[in-house]
N, C-alpha and C positions, 0 to 999 in steps of 0.2 A: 758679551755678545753670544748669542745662543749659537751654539756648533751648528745648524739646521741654514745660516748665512752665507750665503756661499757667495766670496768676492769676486769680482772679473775682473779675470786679469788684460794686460795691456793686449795682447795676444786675439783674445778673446772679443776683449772691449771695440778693437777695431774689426772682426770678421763680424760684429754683429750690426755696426754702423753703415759695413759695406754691404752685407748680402742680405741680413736680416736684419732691417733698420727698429731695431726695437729691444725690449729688454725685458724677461719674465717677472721680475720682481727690482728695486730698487733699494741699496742700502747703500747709505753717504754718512759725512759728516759737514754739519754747518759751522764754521769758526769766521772767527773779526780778520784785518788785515793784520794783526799781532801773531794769530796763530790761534788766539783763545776760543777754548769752545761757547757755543752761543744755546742754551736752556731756553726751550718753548718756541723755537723760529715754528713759524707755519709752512708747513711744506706740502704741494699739493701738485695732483696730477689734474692736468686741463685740458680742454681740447675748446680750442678758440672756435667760432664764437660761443659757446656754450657760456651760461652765468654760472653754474652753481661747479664745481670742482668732481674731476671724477671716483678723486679719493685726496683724504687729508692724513696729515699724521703730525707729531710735533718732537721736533728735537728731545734727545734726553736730557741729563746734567752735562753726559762728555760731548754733548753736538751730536751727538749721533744718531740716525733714524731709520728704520725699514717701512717702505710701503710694498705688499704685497702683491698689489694689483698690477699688471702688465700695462708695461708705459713702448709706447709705437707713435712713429709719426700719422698723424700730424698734431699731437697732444705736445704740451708743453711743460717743460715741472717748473712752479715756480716758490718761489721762496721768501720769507717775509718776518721780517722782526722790526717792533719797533724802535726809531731811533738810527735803525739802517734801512741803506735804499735797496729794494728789492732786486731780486735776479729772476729771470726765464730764460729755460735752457730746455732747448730742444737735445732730441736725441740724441745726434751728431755731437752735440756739446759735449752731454752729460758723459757720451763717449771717450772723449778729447780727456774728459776728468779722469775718469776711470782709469785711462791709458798712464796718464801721469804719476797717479801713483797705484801701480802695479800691487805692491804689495798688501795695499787695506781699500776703502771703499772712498768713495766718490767727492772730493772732497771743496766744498763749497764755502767760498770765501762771502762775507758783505762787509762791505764797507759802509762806515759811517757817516748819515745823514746829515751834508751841512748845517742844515738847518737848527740839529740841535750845536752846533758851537754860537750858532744867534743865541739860543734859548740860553745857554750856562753865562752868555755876558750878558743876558739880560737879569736873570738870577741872583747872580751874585752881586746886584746891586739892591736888590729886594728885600725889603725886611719881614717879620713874620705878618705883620701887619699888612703890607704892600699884596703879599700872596693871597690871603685872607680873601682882602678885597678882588683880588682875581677871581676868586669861588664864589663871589656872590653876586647875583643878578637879581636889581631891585627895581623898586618902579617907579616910571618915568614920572614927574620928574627928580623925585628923592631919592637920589641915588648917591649921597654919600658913604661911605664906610668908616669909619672912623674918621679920621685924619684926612682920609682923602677922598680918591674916588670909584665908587664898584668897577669890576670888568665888565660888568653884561646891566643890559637895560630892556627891560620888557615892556609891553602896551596888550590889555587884554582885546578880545574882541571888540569893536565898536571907535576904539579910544586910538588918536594917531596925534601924533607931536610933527609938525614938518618944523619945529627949529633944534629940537634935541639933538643933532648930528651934530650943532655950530661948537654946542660945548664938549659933546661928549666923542667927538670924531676929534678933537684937538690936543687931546691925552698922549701924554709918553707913547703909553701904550691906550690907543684910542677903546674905546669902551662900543662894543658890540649894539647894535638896537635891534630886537627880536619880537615877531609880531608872526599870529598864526595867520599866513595868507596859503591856505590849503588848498583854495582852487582859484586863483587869482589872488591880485593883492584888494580884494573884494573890502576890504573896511577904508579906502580913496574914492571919493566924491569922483565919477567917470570912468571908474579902473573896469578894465574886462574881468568878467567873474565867468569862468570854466565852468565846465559840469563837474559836479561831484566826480571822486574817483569812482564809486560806482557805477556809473554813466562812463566812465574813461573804461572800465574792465569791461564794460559793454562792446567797446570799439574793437576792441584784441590788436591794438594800433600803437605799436612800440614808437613808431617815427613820427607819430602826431603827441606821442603824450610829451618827448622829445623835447616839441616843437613850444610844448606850451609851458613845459620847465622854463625853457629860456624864456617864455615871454613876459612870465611871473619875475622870473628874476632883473628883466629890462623895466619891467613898471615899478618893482618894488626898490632899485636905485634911482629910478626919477623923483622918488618920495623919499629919499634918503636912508630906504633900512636894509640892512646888510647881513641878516640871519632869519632863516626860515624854518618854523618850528612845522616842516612839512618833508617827507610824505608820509604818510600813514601806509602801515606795512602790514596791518591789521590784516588776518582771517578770517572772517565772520563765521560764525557756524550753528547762528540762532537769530530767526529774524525780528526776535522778541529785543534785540537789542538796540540800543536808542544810537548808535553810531556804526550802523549796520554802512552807511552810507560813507562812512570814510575809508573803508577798504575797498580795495578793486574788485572780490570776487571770494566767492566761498572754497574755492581751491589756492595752493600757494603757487601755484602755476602763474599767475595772473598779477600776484603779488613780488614776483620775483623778476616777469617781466617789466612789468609798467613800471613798478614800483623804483627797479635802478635807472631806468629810461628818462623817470621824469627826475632823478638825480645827478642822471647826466647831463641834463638841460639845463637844470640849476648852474651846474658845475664844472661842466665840461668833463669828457672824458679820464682826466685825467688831476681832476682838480685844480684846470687850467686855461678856462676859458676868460677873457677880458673882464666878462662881465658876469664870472661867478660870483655867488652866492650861497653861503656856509647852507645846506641844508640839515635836515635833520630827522632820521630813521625814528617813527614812535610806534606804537609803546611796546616795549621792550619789559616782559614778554607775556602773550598770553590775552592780550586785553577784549580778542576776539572769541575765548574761548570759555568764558566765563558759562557756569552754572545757570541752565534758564535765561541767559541770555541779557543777566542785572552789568548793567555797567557798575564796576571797579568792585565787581561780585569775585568769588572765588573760581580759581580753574581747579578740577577733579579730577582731569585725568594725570596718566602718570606719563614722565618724561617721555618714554618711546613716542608717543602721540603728541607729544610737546613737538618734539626735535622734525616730527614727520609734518607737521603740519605749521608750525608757527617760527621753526627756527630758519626754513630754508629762505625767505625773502632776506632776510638780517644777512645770512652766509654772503647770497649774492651784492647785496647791497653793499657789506663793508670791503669785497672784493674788489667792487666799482668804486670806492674813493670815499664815502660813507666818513664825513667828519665831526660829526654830533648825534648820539643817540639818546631817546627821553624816556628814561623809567616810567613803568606804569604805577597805575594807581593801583588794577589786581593783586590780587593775591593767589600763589600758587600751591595747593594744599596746605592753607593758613600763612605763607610767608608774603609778608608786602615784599612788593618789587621793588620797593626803595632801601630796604636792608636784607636784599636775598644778594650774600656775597658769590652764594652759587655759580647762579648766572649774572648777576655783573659781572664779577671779575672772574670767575672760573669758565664760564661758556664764551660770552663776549671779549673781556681784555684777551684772555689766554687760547683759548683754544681758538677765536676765529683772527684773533693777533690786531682787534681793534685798535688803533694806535692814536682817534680822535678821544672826546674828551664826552663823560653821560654826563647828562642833565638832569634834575630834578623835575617833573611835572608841575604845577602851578601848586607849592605849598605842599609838593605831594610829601617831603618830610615830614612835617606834622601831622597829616593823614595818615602815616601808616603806626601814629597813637588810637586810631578808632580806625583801622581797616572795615571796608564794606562802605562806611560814610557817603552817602550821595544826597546832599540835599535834605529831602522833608526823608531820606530812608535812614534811620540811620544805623551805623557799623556796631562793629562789636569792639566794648569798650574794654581798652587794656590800661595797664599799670605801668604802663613803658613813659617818662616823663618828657615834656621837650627836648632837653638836652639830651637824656639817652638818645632818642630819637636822631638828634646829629649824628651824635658817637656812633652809634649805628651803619647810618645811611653812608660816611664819610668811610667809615671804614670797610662797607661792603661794594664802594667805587664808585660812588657820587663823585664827583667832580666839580662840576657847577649847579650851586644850591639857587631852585627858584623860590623866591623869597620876597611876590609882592607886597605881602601885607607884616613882613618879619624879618626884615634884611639887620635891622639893629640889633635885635636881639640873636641872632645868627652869627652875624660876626665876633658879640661878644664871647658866645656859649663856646663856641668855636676857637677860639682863642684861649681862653680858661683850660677847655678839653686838651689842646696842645701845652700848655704848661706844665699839666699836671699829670701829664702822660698818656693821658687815655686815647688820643688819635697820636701817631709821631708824627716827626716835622715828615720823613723819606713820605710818607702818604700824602701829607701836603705839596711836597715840593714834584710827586711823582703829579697830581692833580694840576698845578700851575703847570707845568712841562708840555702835559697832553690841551690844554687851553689856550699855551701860546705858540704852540704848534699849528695848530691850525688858526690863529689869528695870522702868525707866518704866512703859514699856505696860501690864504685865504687874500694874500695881499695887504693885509690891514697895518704894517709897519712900512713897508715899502712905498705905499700910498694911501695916508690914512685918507683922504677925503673923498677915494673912491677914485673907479677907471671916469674916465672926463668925455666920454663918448657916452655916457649912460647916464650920470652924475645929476640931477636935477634936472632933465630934459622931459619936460610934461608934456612934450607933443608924443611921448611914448605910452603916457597912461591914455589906454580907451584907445589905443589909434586901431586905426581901418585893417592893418593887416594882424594885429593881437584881433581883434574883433573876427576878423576873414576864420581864423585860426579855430576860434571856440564859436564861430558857425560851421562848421567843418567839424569839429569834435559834437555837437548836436546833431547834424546830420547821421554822423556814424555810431553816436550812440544809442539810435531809437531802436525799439526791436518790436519790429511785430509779430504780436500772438495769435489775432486771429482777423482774416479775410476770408469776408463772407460775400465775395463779389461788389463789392465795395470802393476798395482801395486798388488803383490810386484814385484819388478825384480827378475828377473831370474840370478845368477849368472855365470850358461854358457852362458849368452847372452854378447851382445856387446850394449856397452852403451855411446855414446859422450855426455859428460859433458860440458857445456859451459855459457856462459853469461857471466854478469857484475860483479857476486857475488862468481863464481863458484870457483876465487882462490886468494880470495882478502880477509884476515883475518881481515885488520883494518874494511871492507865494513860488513862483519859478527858479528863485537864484536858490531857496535851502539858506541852514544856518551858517554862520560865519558871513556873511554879508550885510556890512552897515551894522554889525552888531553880532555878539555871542552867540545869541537867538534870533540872529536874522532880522529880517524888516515883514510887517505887512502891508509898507506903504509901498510906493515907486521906487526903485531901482535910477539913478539920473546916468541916462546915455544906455541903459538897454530897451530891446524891443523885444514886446510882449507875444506870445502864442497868437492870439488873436492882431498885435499888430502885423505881425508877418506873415499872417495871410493876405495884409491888404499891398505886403508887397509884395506877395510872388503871384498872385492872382487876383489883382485889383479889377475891380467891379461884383468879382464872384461870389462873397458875402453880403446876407442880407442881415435883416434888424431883427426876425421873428422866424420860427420856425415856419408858422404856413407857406410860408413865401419860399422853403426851403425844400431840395429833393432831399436834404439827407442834411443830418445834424452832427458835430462833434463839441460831444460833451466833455469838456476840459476839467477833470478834479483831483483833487490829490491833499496830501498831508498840509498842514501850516508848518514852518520851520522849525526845525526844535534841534539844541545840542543837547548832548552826554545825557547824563541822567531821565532829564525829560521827556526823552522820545520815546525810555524804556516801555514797556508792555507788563505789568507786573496783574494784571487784574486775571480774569478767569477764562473766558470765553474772547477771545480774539476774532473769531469767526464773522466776518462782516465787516468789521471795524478800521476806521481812518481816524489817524491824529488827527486833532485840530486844538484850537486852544482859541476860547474869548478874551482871554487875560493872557499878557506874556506872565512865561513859568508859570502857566495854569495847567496841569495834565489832563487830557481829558480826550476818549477815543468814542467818534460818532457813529453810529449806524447810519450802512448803507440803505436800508429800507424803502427812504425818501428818493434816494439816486434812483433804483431800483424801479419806485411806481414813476416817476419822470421818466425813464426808459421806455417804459412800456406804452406810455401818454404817445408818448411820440410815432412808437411802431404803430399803434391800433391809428394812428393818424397818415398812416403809407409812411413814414420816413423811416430813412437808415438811419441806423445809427451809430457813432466813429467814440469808441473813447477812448480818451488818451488822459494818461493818469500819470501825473506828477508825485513821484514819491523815492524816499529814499532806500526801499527795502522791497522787494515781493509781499506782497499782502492776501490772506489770505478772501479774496472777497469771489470767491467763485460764482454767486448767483449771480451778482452785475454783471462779471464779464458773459457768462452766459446767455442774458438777455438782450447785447448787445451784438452787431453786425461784425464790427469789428475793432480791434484792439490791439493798442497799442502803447508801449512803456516807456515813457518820456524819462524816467528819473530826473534828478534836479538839474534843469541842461543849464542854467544860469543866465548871463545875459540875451542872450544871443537867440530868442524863441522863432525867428523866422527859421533857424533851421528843422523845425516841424512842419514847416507850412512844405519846405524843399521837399521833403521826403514824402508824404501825403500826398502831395501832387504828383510825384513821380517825377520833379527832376532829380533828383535824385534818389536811386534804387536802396531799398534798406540792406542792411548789409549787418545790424547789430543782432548781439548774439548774447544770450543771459549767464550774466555774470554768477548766479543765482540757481539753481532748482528752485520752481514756483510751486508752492504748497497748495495743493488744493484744500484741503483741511487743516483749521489751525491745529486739529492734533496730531497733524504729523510733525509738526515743529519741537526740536528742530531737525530740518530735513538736510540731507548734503548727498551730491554725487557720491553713489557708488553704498550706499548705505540701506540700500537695499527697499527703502521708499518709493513709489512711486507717487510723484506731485503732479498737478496738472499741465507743466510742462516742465521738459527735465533742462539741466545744467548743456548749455551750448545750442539752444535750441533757436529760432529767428528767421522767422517768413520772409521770401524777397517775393518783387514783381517786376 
């Protein structure tokens, strides 16, 4: 202990609980109910409701710890190791400690988490084999592991099994079904599909993102799946990037709110609601931060701008109850994220006391053999073999290997690698530990068939108040940019509605809807831009513009996931995704939008556009020639809540999630960077 320590004594510890409720610096020690010291508890000073910690630090070898920072009511310190159940201890407490023993520092017992005396009689009946199959998540419906049968069971986009639960919910230990429903449970014939979280970071609406955790996780039990490879915790900070649209906002602000909000919904506060739903924290880490803005491109910068920018959603997330997080596909100054032991287990397990179990990304093991790999780009090829590749990943805190197209050969490699020494069983069986821990938690022993109030009830998928929900998230996601005496409309007016977007529901919901890559057919059970004009202001639209005082021109991107949406060509400037061929890339000039703007003005009409998309675009000469404008992002089922807001029942209130670039060579642009875009980071017209 450094002489510079100064303990408080009992004397002390009580005049400062009574008169001066606080304490300039803190030093304790963390031990079991044996007495034994406890190596790496998370100990941190808090001040409720705040998410993110006012200061952290982490036990030594002998339990022992100093935080420097002054702890006062009404902060809390709390304490965390996994395997035991946490403590917060207010002042008064920490005082009561203090008192107790007089002669040394502040001394903090945990006790151990029932839970793992489940986990050691379920173990001890597990053979290498049995565990094995615990790590691996295969695809529906091949999901054997050797002998028996995987832990985890995936469905890519588009693809859903509604009987895989009968077999796979009926296991010892029931086997997991995991499907990315990011903004609803969007790939269910009727499901309510949300806005993008980009459109959510628009709202700045912690109790509605909330609201629609839970409603994904009610719809996604009517359908039988009980793991949600959702929220994305991403930073964007280049709008050249094709999943610009699954982050909430280009600040971590945004991501730390919404981002634990809508894992509270899932979850419940406390990883304890009826009808929670394992979530799942991605990508982990960096994936927004990438070079140019390449998906599963490299990040450049160095840790400090790591930690300040991308680590704090994660802090607060795994504080909120945070049960599954997904390595990315990035790479961080050349390390794939599936074998950067670093921050798996150095940042995440240890220092933020992660106590849930990582994931693999889709095959992202064997990606990080040709890191950069996207599609038609392809990475840089290495010497690293499959199996290194396990060796690697498993030993840098993979956990559960995703292993659509490779679950056999996985298990085998895997097995081999533990015989022969190169993984040990302690990393296996620490991996099963953290896996069936939150199957524990998560209910899935106690009730494999699920909570029975939730359980296959499809008057939950698409119902009227999940709908109510994500018209209400539309409403407060629009932001308007520009009002040229225009807006609101006039409901005795006469209004032609038209464009690419204005009656195209798959073009409205974005990717992950009905498919990886989305639909550009009909959406079944949502309403269109243009049909929810005809129901907030029926009669008001006509067929042709003549007939109209004023036009709203509806257009926006075609849907696109990961790689595809990227930006990789030259000139940006003007340009909107769209695609004739799915997985076709290819970005169109506004030009043509542009002279139809103008058609319109020289014919007396205003003109309204409203642009569906998942990123700020740099298309400054349309908005320019337009009255006014306004930024729909992907608002998903639910498009009457455009019509609410346009008309002015409903006042806009959204706020850009984003700095909007006026020039694509400002990109990339971000608050505070000293850019100035055509409209900055929080900006949003009301009337």
């Amino acid at each position: 202990m450094k002489k510079n320590y100064k303990f408080i004594s009992a004397a002390v510890a009580t005049m400062l609980a009574m008169a001066i409720p606080g304490f300039a610096a803190i030093t304790g020690n963390v031990v079991d109910a044996q007495g034994a010291p406890l190596k790496d508890a998370v100990v941190s000073i808090k001040t409720v409701p705040n998410l993110l910690p006012d200061a952290r630090t982490l036990s030594k070898a002998k339990g022992d710890f100093h935080l420097k920072e002054k702890f006062a009511d009404p902060q809390v310190l709390i304490v965390r190791k996994a395997g035991f159940l946490p403590e917060t201890l207010t002042v008064a407490k920490l005082a009561e400690l203090a008192a107790e023993n007089s002669a040394g520092p502040a001394k903090i017992v945990l006790k151990r988490d029932p839970v793992e005396d489940r986990i050691d009689k379920l173990m001890a009946d597990m053979s290498l084999d049995d565990m094995i199959a615990q790590m691996t998540e295969a695809m529906v419906p091949n999901v054997k592991c050797g002998n028996g049968i995987c832990g985890s069971a995936l469905q890519g986009g588009g693809a859903y099994s509604a009987e895989f639960y009968k077999a796979g919910w009926a296991q010892k230990i029931p086997v997991t079904y995991g499907k990315d429903c990011v903004h609803g449970a969007a790939d269910l014939i009727n499901g309510t599909v949300f806005p993008h979280n980009i459109g959510l970071g628009a709202t700045r609406d912690s109790a509605l993102v909330r609201r629609i955790g839970q409603a994904t996780a009610e719809e996604m039990w009517a359908a039988h799946i009980d793991y949600n490879f959702a929220p994305a915790l991403s930073v964007p900070q280049d709008e050249r990037w094709g999943r610009t649209y699954e982050g909430f906002g280009e600040k971590p602000e945004l991501a730390i709110d919404l981002g634990s909000a809508y894992l509270r919904g899932l979850q419940g506060d406390h990883f304890d609601a009826e009808w929670r739903i394992t979530g799942t924290i991605k990508h982990f880490i960096g994936d927004g931060g990438t070079a140019k803005g390449w998906d599963r491109g490299d990040v450049t910068v160095g840790d400090k701008k790591i930690r300040e920018i991308h680590l704090p959603p994660y802090i607060a997330a795994v504080e909120q109850g945070a049960q599954s997080v997904m390595a990315s596909f990035n790479t961080v100054k050349g390390v794939h994220q599936h074998v950067d032991s670093l921050r798996l287990t150095g940042w995440l397990k240890t220092e933020l006391g992660f106590d849930g179990f990582v994931i693999a990304d889709w095959e992202g093991i064997e990606h990080s053999t040709t890191p950069g790999n996207a599609g038609d780009y392809s990475g840089k090829k290495t010497n690293v073999s499959s199996d290194e590749a396990i060796r690697r990943a498993i030993n840098a805190g993979i956990d559960l290997a995703m292993v659509p197209s490779s679950a056999e050969s996985f298990v085998s490699t895997l097995t081999t690698l533990v015989k022969d020494g190169k993984v040990s069983e302690d990393r296996i069986k620490d991996a099963v530990r953290r896996i069936l821990r939150v199957k524990i938690r998560a209910g899935r022993l106690d009730n494999p068939m699920g909570p029975a109030p939730y359980v296959g009830k499809a008057e939950n998928i698409g119902s009227a108040e999940h709908r109510a929900i994500a018209r209400e998230a539309v409403q407060k996601s629009l932001v308007v940019l520009k009002n040229e005496s225009v807006l609101p409309l006039a409901k005795d007016g006469k209004v032609f509605v038209t464009g690419s977007h204005a009656d195209q529901t798959g073009l409205q919901c974005g990717a992950w809807t009905l498919g990886w890559q989305g639909t550009r057919g009909d959406v079944p059970g949502a309403t269109s831009i243009q049909g929810g004009f005809d129901q907030v202001a029926a009669g008001s639209r006509v067929e042709n513009a003549d007939s109209a005082n004023t036009v709203v021109y509806v257009v926006g991107e075609t849907p696109y996931a990961e790689w595809f949406g990227d930006f990789r060509e030259k000139d940006f400037n003007g340009k909107i995704f769209t695609t004739e061929k799915s997985h076709m890339t290819h970005f169109e000039s506004t030009d043509e939008n542009i002279k139809q703007v103008n058609a319109w003005k020289a014919a007396g009409k205003k003109v309204v556009l409203v642009l569906v998309a998942g990123r700020p675009l740099p298309i400054t000469k349309l908005i320019n020639a337009v009255d006014g404008f306004v930024m729909a992002w992907l608002p998903g089922s639910e498009g009457a809540g455009v019509a609410d807001v346009l008309y002015g029942d409903v006042k806009p209130t959204g706020k850009l999630p984003h700095t909007w670039p006026k020039d694509a060579k400002q990109i990339p642009i971000n608050d505070g960077d000293g850019k100035k875009g055509l409209y900055p980071y929080g900006f949003g017209l009301t009337y």
